[in-house]
C-alpha positions as CSV (number, residue, x, y, z in Angstrom):
1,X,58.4,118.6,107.0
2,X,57.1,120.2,110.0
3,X,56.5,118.1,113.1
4,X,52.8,117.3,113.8
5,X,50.8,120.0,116.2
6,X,49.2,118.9,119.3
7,X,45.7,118.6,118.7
8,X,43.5,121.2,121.1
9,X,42.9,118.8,124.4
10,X,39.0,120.5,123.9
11,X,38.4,118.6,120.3
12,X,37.1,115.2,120.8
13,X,39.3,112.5,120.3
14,X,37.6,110.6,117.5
15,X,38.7,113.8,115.4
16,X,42.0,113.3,115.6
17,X,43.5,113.4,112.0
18,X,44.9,110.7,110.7
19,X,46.2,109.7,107.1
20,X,42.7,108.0,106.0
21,X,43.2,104.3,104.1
22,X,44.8,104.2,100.7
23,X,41.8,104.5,98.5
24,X,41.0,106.4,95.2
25,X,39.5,110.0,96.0
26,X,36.6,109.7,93.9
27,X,34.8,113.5,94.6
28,X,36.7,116.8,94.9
29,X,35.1,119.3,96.6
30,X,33.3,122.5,94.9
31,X,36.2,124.8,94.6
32,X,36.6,128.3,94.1
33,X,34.8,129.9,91.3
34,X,36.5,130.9,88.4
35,X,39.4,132.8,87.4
36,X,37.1,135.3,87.8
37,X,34.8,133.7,90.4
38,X,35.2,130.2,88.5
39,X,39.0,130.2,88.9
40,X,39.1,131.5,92.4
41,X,36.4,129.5,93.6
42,X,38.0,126.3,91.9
43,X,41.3,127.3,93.2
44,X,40.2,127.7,96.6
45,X,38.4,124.8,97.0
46,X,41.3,122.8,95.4
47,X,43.2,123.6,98.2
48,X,40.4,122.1,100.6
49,X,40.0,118.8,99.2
50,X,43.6,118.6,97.9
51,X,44.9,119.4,101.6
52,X,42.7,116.5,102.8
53,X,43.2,113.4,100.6
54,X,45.4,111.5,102.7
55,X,48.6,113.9,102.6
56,X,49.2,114.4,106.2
57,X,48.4,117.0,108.8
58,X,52.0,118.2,108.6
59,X,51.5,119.0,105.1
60,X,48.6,120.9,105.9
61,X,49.9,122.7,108.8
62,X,52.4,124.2,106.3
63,X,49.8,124.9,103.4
64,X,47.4,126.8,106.7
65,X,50.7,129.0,107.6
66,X,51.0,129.9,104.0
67,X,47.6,131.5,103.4
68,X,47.0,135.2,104.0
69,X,44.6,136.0,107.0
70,X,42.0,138.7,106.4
71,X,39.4,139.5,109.3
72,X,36.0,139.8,107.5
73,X,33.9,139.3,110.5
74,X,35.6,142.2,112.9
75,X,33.0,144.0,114.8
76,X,29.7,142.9,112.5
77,X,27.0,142.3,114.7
78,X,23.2,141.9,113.6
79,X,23.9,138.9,111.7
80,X,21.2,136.5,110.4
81,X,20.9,133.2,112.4
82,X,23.2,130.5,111.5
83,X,21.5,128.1,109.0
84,X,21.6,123.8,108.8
85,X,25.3,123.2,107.1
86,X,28.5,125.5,106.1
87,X,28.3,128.9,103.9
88,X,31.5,130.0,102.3
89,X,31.7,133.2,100.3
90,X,34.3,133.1,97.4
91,X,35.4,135.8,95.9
92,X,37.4,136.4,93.0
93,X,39.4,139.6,92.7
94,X,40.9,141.3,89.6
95,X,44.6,140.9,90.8
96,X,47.3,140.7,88.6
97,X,50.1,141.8,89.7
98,X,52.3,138.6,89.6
99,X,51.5,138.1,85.9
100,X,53.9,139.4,83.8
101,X,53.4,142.5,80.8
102,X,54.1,139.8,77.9
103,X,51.1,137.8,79.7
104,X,49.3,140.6,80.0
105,X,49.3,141.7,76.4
106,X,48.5,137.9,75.3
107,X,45.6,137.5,77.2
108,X,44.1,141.1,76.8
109,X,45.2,141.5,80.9
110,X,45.9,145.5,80.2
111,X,44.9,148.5,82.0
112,X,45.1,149.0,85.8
113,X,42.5,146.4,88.3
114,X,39.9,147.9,89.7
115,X,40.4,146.2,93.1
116,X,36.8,145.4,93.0
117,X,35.2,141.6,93.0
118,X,35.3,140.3,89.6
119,X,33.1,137.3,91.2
120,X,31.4,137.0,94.0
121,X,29.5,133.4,94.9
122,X,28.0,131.4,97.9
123,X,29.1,127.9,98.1
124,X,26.9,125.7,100.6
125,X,28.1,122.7,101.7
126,X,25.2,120.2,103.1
127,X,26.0,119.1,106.7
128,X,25.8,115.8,105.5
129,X,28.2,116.4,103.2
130,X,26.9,114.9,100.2
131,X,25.9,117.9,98.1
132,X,27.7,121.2,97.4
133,X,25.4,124.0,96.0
134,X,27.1,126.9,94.1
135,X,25.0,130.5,94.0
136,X,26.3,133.0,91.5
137,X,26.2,136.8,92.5
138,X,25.9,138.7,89.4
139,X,28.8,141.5,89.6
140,X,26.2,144.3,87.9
141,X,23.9,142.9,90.8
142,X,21.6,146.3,92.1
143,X,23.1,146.3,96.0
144,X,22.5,148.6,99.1
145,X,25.7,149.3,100.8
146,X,25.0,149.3,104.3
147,X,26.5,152.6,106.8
148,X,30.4,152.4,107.5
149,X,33.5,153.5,108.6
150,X,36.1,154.0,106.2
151,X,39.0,152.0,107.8
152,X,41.5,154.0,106.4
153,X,40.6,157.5,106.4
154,X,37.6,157.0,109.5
155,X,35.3,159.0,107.4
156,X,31.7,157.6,107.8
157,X,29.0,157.0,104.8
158,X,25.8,156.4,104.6
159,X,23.6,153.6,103.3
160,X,23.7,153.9,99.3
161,X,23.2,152.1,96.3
162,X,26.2,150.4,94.2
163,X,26.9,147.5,92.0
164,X,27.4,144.6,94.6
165,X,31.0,144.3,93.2
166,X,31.9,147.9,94.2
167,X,31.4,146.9,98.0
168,X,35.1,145.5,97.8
169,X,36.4,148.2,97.0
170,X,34.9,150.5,99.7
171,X,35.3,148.3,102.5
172,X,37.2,145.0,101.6
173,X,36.1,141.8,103.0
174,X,34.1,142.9,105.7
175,X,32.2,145.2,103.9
176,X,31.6,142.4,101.1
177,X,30.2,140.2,103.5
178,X,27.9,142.8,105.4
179,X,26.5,143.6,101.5
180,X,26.4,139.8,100.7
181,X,24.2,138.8,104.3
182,X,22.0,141.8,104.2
183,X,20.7,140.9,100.8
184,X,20.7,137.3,101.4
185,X,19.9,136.5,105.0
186,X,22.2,133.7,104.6
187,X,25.1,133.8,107.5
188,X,28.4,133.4,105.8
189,X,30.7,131.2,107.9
190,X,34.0,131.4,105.8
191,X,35.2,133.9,103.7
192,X,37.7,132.8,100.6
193,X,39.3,135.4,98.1
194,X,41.5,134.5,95.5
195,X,42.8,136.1,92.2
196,X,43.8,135.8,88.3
197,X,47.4,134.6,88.7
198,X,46.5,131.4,91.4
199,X,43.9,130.7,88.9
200,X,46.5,130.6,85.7
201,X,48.4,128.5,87.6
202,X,46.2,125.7,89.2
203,X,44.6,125.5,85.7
204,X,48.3,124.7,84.2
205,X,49.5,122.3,87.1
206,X,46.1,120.1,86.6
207,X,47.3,120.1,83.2
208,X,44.6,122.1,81.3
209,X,40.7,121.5,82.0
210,X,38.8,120.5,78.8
211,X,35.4,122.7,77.6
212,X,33.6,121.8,74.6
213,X,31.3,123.8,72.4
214,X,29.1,123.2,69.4
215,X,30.0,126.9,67.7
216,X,32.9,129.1,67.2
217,X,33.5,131.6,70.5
218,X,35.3,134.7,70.1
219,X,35.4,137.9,72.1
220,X,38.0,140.9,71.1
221,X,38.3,141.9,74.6
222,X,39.3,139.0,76.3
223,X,41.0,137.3,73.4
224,X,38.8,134.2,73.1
225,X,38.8,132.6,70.2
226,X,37.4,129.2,69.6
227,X,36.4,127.2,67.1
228,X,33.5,124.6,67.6
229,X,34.7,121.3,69.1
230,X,36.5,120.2,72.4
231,X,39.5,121.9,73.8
232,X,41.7,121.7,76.4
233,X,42.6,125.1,77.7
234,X,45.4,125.8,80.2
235,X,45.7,128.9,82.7
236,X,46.2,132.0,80.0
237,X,43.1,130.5,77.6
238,X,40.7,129.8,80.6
239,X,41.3,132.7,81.7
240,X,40.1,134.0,78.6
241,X,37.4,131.6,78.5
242,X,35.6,132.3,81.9
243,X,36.3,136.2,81.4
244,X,34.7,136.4,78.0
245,X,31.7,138.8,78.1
246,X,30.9,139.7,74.3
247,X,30.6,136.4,72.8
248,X,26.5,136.8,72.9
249,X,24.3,139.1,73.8
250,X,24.1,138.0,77.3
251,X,27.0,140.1,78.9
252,X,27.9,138.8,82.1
253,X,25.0,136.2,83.3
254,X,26.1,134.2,79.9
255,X,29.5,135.0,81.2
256,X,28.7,133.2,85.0
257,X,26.9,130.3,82.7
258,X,30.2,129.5,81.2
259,X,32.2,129.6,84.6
260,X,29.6,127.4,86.3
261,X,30.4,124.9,83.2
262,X,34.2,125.2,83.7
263,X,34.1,124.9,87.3
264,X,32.5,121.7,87.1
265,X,35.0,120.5,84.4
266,X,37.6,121.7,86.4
267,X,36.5,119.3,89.4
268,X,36.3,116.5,86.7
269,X,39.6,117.2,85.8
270,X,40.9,116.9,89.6
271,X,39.0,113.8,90.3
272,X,40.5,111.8,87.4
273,X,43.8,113.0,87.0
274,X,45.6,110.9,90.4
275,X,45.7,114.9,91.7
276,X,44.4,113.8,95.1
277,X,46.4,110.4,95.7
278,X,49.9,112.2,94.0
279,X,51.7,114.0,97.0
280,X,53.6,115.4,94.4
281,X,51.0,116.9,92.4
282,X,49.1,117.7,95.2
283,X,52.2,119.9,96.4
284,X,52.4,122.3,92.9
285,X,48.5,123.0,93.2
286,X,49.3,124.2,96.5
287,X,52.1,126.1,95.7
288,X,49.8,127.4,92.5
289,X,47.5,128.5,94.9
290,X,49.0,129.7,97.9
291,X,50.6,132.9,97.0
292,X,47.3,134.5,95.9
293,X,44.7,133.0,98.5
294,X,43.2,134.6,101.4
295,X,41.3,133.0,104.1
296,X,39.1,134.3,107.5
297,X,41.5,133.4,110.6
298,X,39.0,131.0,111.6
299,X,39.3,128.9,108.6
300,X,42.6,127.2,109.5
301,X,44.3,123.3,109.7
302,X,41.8,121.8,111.4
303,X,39.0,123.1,108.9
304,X,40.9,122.4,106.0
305,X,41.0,118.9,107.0
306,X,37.2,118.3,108.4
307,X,36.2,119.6,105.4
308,X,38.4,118.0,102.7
309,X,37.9,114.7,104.3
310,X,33.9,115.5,103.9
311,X,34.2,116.4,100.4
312,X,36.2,114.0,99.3
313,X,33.1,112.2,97.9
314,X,32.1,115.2,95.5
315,X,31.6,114.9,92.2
316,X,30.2,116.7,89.1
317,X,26.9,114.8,90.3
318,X,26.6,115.7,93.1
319,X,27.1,119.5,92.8
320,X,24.5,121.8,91.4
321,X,24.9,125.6,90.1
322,X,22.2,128.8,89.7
323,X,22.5,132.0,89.4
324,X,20.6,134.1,91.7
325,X,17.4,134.8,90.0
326,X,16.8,138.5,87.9
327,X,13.4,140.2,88.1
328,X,14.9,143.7,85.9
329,X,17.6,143.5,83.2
330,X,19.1,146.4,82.5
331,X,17.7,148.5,86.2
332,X,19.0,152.4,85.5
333,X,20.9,153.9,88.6
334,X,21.5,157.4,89.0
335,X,25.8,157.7,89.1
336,X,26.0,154.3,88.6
337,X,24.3,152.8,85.5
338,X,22.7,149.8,84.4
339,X,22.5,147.2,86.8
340,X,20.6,143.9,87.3
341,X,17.7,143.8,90.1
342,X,17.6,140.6,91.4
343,X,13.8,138.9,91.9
344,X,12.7,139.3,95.5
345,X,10.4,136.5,95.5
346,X,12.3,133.9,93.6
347,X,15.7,135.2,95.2
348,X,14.0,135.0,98.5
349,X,13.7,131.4,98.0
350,X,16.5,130.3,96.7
351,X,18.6,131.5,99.3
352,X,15.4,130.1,101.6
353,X,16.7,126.5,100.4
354,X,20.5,127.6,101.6
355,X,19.8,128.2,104.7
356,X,17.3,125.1,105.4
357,X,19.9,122.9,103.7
358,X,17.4,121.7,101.3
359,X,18.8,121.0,97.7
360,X,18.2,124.2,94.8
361,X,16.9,121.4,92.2
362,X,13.9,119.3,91.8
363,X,15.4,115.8,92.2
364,X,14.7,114.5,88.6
365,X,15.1,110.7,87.8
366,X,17.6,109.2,85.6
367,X,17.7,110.2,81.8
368,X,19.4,109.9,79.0
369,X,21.0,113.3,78.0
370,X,20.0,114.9,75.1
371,X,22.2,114.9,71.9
372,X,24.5,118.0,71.4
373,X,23.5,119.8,67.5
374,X,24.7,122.9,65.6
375,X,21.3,124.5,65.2
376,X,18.7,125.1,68.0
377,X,15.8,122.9,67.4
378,X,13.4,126.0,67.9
379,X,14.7,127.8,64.8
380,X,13.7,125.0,62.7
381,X,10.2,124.5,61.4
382,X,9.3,121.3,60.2
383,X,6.0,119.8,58.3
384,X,5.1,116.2,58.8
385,X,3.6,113.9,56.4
386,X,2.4,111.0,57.2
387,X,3.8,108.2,54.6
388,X,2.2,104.9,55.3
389,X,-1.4,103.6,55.7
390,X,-1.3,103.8,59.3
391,X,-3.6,106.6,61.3
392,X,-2.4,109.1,63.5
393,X,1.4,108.0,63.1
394,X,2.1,111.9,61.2
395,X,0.1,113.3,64.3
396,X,2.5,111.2,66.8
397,X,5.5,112.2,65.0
398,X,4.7,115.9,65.5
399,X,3.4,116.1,68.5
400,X,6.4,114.3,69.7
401,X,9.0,117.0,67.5
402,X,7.1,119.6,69.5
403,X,8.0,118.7,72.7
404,X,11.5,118.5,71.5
405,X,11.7,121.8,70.3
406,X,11.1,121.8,66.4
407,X,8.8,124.2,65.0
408,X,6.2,122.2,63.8
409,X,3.3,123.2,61.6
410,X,0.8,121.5,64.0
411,X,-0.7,120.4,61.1
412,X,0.3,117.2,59.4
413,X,-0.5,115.8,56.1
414,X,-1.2,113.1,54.0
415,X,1.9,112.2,51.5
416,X,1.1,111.0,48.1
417,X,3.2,107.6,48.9
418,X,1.6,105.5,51.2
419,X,4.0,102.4,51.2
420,X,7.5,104.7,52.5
421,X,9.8,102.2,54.4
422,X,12.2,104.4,56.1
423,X,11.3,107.9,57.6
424,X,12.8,110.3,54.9
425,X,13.4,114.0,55.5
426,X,13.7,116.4,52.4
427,X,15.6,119.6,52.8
428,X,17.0,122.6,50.9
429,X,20.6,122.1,50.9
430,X,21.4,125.7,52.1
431,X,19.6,124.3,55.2
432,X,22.4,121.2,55.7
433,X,23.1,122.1,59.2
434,X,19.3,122.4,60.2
435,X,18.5,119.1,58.6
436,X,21.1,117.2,60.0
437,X,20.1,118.7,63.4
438,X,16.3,117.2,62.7
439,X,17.7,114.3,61.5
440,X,19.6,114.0,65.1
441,X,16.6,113.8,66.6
442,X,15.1,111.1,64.0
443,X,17.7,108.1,64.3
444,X,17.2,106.0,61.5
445,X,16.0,108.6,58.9
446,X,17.1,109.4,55.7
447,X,18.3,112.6,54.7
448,X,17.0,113.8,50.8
449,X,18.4,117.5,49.3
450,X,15.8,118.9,47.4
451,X,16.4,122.2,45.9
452,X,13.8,124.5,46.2
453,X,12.2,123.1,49.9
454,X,12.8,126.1,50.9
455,X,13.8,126.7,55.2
456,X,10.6,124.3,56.0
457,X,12.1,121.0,56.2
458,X,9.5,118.1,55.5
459,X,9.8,115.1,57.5
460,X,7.9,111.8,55.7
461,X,7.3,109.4,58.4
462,X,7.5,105.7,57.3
463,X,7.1,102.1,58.4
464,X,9.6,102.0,60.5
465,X,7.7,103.8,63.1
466,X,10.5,106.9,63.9
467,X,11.0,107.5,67.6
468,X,12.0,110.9,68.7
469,X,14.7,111.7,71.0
470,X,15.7,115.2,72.9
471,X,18.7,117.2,71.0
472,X,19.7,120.8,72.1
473,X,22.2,123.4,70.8
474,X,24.9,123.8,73.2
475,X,25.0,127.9,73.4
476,X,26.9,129.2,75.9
477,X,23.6,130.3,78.2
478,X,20.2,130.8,78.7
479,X,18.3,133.4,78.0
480,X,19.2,136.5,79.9
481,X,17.3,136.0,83.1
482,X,17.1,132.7,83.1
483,X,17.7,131.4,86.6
484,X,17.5,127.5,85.9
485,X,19.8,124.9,88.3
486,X,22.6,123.3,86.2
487,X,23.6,119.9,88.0
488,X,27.6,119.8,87.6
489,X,27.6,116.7,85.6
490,X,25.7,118.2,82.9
491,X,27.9,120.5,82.1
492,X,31.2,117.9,82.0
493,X,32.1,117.7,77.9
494,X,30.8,113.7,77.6
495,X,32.7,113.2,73.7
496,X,29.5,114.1,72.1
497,X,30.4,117.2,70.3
């Protein structure tokens, strides 16, 4: 092992890295996203808090002279002011070169990369170091490319429109970043690229990171194919997963909803598997990772420990995720196609909160969450009756459906039997699923086939006074458009599917 560096006589003293106590590393910091930006970004950020749990500064001396340097701040100037806290841009390219044709062919990997971004995302880290924020950056994102030089050729181009992704591949890094600040206004202090293969591999030494999902998911172009349930998916099949495109209609923002899930299962998975406190563990992610990872110059041993040591304390909980909101799906480009035009005023203050350090999310308090079901509670229309003697109990019952979801008829009735005990719901039987989702949400009711109901279901409220609690379908997204913020922990399978 490599002897220790001398530390730079200008760094204050009390920095001086040190092995910290013994002690369980409770919060891994927000890593790369996503095989495609969840992989790289989880990869990436592995290597952060993994090189700073207590390994030794001559460990990660070695792991800092193993990444690739890239230079994606040369020459920019007219940069937006630096912000409160750290900025790092992750990107996720389409590299594949180290995985191998049988690989390839398994997990649909064919055809040549485009050498474009396959993910692009903002990771803020609070300067207290208590929160990370994760901002997707759709790929299809409308951009204008700012004036360059080509670096190879020294032919000069104009300002144009592209697909944000596409900036990689006419100018790299630098140009990525140039795009990435002159449509957000956010200064990007550290710049982190990363590709399939270290994603494959992190994803297989952590052992597999398990997903979980209330219906079958299957896409012929990446491969996926899922049934409903929880699963633990190494490298090749989370590959699939966070590449998977065509499982709903929601392309590639449903896409970025399932890598925002993975990546916070991911740093689950790293925070309770002994990753962090096993040396030798800790020593295959970093060899996983290493050979694909690229890093700015300035993001070197000294970072790498400053910041693992701050993030140490990360957890699902305390890392939130968004997508950067949409104003036009579907925005026609001249020569380049459909893209997706981000909202200027919602955008605008999103990345606002970024750069005054301020959390994306309303804090909200405690609650319990709501219970995972096959059907979506919305799709299901429901008529109450009220069965005992007591008034207004059919109106509280839906009312209180309602705001769950169901699709209440607003207008409840009287049932013939006034003296019903338990809260009874009578369904056609080719509606099982939807009735068993109401009955979810009705603990304690009894469930009554009736041929003939028909798709309304009829809920009979009783004596026993039914309380209502939340339930939801676990689909893969949102609606398109949607730019709600997903804390991490809500998004960690909890062994309620």
């Amino acid at each position: 092992m490599p002897a220790t560096p001398p530390r730079s006589p200008a760094r204050p003293p009390q920095r001086r890295p040190r092995p910290p106590e013994p002690r369980r590393a409770q919060r891994p910091p927000v890593r790369r996203k996503r095989p495609r930006w969840a992989m790289r970004a989880a990869t990436t950020l592995s290597v952060v808090v993994l090189a700073s749990a207590g390994i030794g500064h001559a460990v990660v001396t070695s792991l800092d002279a193993g990444i690739a340097r890239v230079d994606p701040f040369k020459d920019m100037k007219n940069r937006p002011q630096p912000g409160h806290g750290m900025n790092v841009l992750l990107v996720g390219t389409d590299g594949r070169d180290k995985i191998d044709e049988r690989e390839r062919r398994k997990y649909r990997l064919g055809g040549a990369p485009c050498h474009c971004t396959d993910t692009i995302m903002i990771v803020h880290i609070s300067a207290d170091r208590e929160r990370a924020s994760v901002v997707s950056l759709p790929r299809d994102s409308y951009a204008d490319l700012p004036e360059h030089v080509d670096e190879t050729t020294g032919a000069h181009h104009g300002a144009h429109p592209i697909k944000i992704n596409a900036a990689y591949a006419e100018g790299g890094p630098q140009l990525t970043v140039r795009t990435v600040e002159n449509m957000t206004h956010v200064k990007i202090d550290h710049y982190l690229e990363v590709d399939f293969t270290s994603f494959m591999k992190t994803v297989d030494v952590l052992g597999g990171v398990q997903i979980c999902t209330t219906a079958p998911m299957k896409d012929s172009y990446s491969g996926l194919d899922l049934p409903a349930g929880t699963h633990t998916l190494m490298g090749g099949e989370a590959l699939q997963y966070v590449r998977a495109r065509h499982v709903d209609g929601a392309s590639d923002l449903g896409r970025m909803k399932r890598q925002q899930r993975f990546l916070a299962a991911l740093i689950d998975r790293a925070t309770s598997s002994g990753v962090l406190m096993n040396p030798l563990r800790f020593r295959d992610v970093t060899r996983a990772v290493l050979g694909s990872v690229r890093a700015d110059k300035g993001f070197g041993t000294d970072e790498l420990l400053d910041l693992g040591r701050a993030m140490r304390n990360f957890s699902p909980s305390s890392s939130e995720f968004t997508t950067v909101p949409i104003g036009r799906i579907g925005y026609v480009v001249k020569g380049i196609g459909s893209t997706l035009k981000w909202d200027p005023a919602k955008s605008g203050k999103l990345f606002q909160a970024l750069r005054d350090d301020k959390p994306l999310a309303v804090k909200r308090p405690p609650r319990t969450p709501p219970v995972l079901v096959d059907v979506a509670p919305q799709t299901i229309r429901v008529q109450v009756a009220n069965g005992t003697g007591t008034d207004g109990l059919a109106r509280r019952v839906d009312a209180a459906l309602a705001a769950t979801g169901f699709a209440t008829t607003r207008q409840p009735v009287t049932a013939d039997d006034h003296g019903v005990r338990q809260t009874v719901i009578l369904y056609d039987p080719r509606w099982d699923r939807s009735a068993k989702t109401l009955q979810a949400a009705l603990p304690g009711s009894e469930l009554r086939a009736v041929r003939g109901q028909g798709p309304v279901m009829k809920v009979v409220a009783g004596s026993d006074s039914p309380s209502v609690r939340k339930v939801k379908a676990q689909v893969p997204e949102p609606a398109p458009g949607e730019d709600a913020v997903m804390r991490g922990d809500e998004a960690v399978c909890r062994g309620n599917v």
